[in-house]
DSSP file (Angstrom, degrees, kcal/mol; ACC not computed):
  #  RESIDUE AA STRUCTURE BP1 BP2  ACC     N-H-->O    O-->H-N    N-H-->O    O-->H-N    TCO  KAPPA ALPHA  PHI   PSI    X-CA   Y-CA   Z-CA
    1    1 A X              0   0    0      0, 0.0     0, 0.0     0, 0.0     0, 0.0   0.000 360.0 360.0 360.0  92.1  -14.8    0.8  -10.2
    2    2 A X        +     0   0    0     55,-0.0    54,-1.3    54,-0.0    55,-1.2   0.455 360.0 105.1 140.3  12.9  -11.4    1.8   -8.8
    3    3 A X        +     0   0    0     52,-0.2     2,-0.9    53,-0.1    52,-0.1   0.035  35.4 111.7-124.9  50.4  -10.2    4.2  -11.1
    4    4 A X        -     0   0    0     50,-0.1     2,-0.2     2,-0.0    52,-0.1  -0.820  67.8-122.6-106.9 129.5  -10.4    7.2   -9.7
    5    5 A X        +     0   0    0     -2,-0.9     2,-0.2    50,-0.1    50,-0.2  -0.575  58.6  84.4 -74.4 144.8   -6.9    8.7   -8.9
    6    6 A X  S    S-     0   0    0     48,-0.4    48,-1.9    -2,-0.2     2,-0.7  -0.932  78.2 -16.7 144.1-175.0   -6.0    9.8   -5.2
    7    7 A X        -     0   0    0     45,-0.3    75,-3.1    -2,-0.2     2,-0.3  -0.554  68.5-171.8 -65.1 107.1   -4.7    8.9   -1.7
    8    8 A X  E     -AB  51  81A   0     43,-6.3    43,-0.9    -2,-0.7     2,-0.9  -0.797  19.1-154.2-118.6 172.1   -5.1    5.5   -2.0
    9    9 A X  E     -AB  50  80A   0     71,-2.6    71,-2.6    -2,-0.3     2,-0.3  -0.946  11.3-174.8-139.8 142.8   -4.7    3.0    0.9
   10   10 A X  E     -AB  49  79A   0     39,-1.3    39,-2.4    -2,-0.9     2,-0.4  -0.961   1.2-177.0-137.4 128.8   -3.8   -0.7    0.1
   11   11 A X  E     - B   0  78A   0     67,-4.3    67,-3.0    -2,-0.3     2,-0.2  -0.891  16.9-172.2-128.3 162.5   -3.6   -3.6    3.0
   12   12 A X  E     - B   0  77A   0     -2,-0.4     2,-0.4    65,-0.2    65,-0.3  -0.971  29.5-139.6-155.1 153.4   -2.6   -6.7    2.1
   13   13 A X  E     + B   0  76A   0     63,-1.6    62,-2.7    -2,-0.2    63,-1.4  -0.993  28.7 171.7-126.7 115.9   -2.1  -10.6    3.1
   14   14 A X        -     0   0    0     -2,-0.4    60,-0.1    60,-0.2     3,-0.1  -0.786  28.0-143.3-130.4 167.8    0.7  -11.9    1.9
   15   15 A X  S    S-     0   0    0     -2,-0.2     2,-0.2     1,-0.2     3,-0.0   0.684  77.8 -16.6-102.4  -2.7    2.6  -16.0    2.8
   16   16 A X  S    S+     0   0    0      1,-0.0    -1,-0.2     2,-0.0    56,-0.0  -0.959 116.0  54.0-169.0 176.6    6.4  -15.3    2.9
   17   17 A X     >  +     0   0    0     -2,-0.2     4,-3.7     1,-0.1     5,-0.2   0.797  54.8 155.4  60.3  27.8    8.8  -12.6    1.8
   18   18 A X  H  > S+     0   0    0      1,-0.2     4,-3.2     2,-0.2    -1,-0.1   0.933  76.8  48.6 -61.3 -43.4    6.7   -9.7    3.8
   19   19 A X  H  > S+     0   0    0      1,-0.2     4,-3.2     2,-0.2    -1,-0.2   0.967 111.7  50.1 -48.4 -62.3   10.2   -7.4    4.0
   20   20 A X  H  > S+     0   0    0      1,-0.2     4,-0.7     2,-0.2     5,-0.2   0.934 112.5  48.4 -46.2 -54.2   10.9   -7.9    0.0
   21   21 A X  H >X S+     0   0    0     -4,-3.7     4,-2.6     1,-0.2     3,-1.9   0.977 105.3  53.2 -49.3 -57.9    7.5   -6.9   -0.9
   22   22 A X  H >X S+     0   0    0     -4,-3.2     4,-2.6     1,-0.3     3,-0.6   0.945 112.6  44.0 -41.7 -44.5    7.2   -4.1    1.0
   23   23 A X  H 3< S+     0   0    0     -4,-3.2    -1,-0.3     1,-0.4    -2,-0.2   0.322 106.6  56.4 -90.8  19.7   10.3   -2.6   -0.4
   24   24 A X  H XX S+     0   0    0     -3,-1.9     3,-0.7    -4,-0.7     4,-0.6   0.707 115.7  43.2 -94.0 -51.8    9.6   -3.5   -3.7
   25   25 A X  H XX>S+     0   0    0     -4,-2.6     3,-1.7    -3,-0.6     5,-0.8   0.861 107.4  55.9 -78.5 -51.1    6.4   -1.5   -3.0
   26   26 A X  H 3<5S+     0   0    0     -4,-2.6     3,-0.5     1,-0.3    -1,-0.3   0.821 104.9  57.1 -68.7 -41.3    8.0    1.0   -1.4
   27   27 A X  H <45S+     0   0    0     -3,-0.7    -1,-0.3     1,-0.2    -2,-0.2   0.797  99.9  56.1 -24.1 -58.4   10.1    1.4   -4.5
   28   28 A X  H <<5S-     0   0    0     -3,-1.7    -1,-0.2    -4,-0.6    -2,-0.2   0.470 132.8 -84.6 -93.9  -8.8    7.4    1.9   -6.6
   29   29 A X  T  <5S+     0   0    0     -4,-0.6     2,-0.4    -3,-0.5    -3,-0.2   0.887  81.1 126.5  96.9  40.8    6.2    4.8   -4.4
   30   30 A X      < -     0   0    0     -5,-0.8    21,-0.3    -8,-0.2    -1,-0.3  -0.995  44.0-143.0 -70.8 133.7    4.3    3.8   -1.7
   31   31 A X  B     -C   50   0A   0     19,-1.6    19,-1.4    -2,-0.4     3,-0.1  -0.386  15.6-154.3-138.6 156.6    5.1    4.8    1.8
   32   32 A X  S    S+     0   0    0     17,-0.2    12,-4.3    -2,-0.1     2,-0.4   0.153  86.7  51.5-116.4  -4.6    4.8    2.9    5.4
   33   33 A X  E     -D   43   0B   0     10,-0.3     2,-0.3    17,-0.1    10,-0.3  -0.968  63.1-171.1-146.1 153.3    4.4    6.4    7.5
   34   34 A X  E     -D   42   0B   0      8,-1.6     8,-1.1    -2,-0.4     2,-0.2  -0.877   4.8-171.0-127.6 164.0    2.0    9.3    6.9
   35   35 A X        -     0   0    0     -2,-0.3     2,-0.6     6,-0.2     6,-0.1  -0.803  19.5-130.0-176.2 135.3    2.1   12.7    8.6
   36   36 A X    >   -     0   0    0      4,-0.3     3,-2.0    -2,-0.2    -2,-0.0  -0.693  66.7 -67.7 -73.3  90.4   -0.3   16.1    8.8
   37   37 A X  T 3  S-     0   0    0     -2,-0.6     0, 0.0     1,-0.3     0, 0.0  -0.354 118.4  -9.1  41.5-114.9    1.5   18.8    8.2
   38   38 A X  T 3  S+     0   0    0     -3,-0.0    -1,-0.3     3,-0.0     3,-0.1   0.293 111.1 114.2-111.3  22.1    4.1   19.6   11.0
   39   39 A X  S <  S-     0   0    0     -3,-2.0    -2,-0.0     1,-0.2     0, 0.0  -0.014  79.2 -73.9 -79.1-157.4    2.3   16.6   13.4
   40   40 A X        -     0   0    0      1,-0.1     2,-0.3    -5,-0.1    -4,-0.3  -0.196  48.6-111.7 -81.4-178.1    3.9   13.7   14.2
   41   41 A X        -     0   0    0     -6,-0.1     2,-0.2    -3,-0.1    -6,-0.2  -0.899  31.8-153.0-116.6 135.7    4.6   10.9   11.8
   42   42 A X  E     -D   34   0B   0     -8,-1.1    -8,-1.6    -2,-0.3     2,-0.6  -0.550  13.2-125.8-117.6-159.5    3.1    7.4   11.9
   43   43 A X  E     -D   33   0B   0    -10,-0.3   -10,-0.3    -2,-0.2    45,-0.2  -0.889  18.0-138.3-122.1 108.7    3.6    4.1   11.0
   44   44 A X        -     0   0    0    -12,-4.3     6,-0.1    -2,-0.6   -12,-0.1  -0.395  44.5 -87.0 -60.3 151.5    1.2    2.0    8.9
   45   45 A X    >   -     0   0    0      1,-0.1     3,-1.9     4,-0.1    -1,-0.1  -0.312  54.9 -91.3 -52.3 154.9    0.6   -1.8   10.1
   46   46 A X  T 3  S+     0   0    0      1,-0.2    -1,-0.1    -3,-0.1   -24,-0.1   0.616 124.2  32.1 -48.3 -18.3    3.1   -4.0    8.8
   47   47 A X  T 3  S+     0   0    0      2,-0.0     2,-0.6   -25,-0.0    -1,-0.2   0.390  99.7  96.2-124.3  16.2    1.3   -5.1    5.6
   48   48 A X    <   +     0   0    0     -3,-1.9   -37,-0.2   -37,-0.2     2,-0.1  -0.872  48.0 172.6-103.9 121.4   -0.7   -1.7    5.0
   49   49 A X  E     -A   10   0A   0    -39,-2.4   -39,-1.3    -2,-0.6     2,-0.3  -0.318  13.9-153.6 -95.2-173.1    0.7    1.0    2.5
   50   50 A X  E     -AC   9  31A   0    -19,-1.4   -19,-1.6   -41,-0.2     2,-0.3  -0.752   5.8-167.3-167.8 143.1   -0.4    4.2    1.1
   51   51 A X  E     -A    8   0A   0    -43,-0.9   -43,-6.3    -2,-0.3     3,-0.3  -0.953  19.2-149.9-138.2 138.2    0.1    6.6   -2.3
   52   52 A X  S    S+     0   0    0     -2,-0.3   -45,-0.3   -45,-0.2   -22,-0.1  -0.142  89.1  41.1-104.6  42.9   -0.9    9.7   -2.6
   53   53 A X  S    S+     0   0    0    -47,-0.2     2,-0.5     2,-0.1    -1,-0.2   0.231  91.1  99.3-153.0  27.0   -1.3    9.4   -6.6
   54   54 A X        -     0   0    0    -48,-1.9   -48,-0.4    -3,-0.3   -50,-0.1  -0.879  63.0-122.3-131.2 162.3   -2.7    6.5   -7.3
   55   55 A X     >  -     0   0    0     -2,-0.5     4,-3.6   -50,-0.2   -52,-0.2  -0.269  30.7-124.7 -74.3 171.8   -5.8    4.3   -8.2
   56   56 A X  T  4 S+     0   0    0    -54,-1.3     4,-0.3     1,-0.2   -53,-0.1   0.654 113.1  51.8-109.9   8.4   -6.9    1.2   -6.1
   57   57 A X  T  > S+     0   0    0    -55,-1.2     4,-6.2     2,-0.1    -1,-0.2   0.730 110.3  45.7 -63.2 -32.7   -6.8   -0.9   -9.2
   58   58 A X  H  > S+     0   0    0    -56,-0.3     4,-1.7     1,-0.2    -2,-0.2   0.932 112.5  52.2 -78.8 -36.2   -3.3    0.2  -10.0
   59   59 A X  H  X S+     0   0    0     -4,-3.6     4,-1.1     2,-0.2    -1,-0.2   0.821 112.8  43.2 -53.1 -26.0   -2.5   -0.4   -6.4
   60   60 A X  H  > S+     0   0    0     -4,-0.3     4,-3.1    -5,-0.2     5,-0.2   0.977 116.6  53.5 -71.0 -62.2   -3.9   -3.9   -6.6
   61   61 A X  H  X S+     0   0    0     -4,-6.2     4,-1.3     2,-0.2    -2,-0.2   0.719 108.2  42.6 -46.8 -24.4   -2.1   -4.1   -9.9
   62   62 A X  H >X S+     0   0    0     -4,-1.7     4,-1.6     2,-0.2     3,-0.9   0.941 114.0  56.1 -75.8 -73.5    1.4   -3.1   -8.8
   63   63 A X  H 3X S+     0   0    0     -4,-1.1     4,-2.4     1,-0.2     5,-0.3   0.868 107.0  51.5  -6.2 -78.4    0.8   -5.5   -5.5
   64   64 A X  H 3X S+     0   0    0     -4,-3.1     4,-2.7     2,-0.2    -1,-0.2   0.832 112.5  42.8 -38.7 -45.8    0.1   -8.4   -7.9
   65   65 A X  H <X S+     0   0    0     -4,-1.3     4,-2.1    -3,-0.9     3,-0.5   0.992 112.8  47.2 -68.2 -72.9    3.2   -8.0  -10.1
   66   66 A X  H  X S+     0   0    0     -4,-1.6     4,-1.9     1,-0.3     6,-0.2   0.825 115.7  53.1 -56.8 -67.5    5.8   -7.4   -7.4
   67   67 A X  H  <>S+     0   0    0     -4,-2.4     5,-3.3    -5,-0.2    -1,-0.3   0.817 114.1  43.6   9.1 -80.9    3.9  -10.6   -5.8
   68   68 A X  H ><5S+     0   0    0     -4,-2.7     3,-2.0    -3,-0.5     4,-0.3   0.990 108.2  54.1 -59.4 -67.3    4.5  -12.4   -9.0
   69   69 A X  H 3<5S+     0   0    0     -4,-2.1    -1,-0.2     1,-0.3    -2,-0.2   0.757 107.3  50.3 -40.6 -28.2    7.7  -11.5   -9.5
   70   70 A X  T 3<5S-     0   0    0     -4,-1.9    -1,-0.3    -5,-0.5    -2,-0.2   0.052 109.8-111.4-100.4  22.9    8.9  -12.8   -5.9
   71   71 A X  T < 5S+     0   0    0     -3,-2.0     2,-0.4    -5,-0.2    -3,-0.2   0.818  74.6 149.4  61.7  15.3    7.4  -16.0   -6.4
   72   72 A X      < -     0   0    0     -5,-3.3     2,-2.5    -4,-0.3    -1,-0.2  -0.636  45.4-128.6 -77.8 100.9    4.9  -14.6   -3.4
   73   73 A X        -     0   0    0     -2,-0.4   -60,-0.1    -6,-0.0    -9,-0.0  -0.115  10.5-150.3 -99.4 102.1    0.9  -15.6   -2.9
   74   74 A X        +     0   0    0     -2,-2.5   -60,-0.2     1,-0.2     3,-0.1  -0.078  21.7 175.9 -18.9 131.6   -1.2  -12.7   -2.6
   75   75 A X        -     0   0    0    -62,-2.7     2,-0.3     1,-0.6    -1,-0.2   0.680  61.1 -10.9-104.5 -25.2   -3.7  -14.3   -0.4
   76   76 A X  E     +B   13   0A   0    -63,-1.4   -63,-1.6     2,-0.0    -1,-0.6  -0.907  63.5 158.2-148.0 153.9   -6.0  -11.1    0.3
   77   77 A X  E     -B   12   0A   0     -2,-0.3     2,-0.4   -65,-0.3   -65,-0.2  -0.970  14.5-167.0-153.5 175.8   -5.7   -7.6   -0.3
   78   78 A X  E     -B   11   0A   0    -67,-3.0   -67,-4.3    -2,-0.3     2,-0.3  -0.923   4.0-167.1-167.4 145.2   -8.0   -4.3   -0.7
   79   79 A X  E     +B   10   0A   0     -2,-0.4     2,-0.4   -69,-0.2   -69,-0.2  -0.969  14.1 174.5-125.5 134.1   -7.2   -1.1   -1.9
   80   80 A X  E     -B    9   0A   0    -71,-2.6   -71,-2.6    -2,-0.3     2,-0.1  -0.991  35.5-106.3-155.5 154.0   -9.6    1.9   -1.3
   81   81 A X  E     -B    8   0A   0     -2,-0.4     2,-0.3   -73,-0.2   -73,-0.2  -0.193  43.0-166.7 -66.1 158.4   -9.5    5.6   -1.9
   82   82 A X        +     0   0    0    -75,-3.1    -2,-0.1     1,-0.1   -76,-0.0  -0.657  25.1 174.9-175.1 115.7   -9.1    7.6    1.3
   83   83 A X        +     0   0    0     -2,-0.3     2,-0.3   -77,-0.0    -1,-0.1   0.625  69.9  37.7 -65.1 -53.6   -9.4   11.0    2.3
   84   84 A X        -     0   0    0      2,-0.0     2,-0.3     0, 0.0     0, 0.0  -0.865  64.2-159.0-119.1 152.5   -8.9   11.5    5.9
   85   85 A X        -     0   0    0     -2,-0.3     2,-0.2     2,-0.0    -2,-0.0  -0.781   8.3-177.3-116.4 145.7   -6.2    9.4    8.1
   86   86 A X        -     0   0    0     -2,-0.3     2,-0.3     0, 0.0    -2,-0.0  -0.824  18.3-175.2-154.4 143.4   -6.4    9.0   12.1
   87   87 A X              0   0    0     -2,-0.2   -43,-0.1     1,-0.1    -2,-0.0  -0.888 360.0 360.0-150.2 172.5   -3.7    7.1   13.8
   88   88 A X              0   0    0     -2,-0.3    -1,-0.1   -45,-0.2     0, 0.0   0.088 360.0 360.0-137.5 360.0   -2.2    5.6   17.0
């Protein structure tokens, strides 16, 4: 189930350290803004990422580690493949 590679879109619940994670995520190549060719660029919600090369197990997996590594506790997350974007 989850290992089909794509735009994948990963939200998450985290209890402390929300800045460190991200950018440890961000690191790893996920991005906090998206944009359609020359429209404007947005902004995911604060605990929502996206990569456009990866699977939504390896996104869970990456999540978990950087987690673990920061002493962090995942409390929730979901990762799913995703095609189309619409934003505010």
């Amino acid at each position: 189930m989850g290992d089909t590679i794509g735009v994948i879109m990963l939200s998450y619940d985290i209890n402390k350290l929300h800045t460190n994670v991200k950018d440890e995520m961000l690191k790893l190549g996920y991005s906090e803004r998206w944009r359609y060719g020359n429209g404007p660029t947005y902004e995911m919600p604060n605990t929502t990422l996206w990569h456009d090369e990866k699977s939504s197990n390896l996104a869970i997996n990456d999540l978990q580690r950087v987690c673990n590594r920061l002493g962090v506790k995942l409390e929730k997350a979901v990762a799913a493949l995703s095609k189309e974007f619409s934003g505010v």
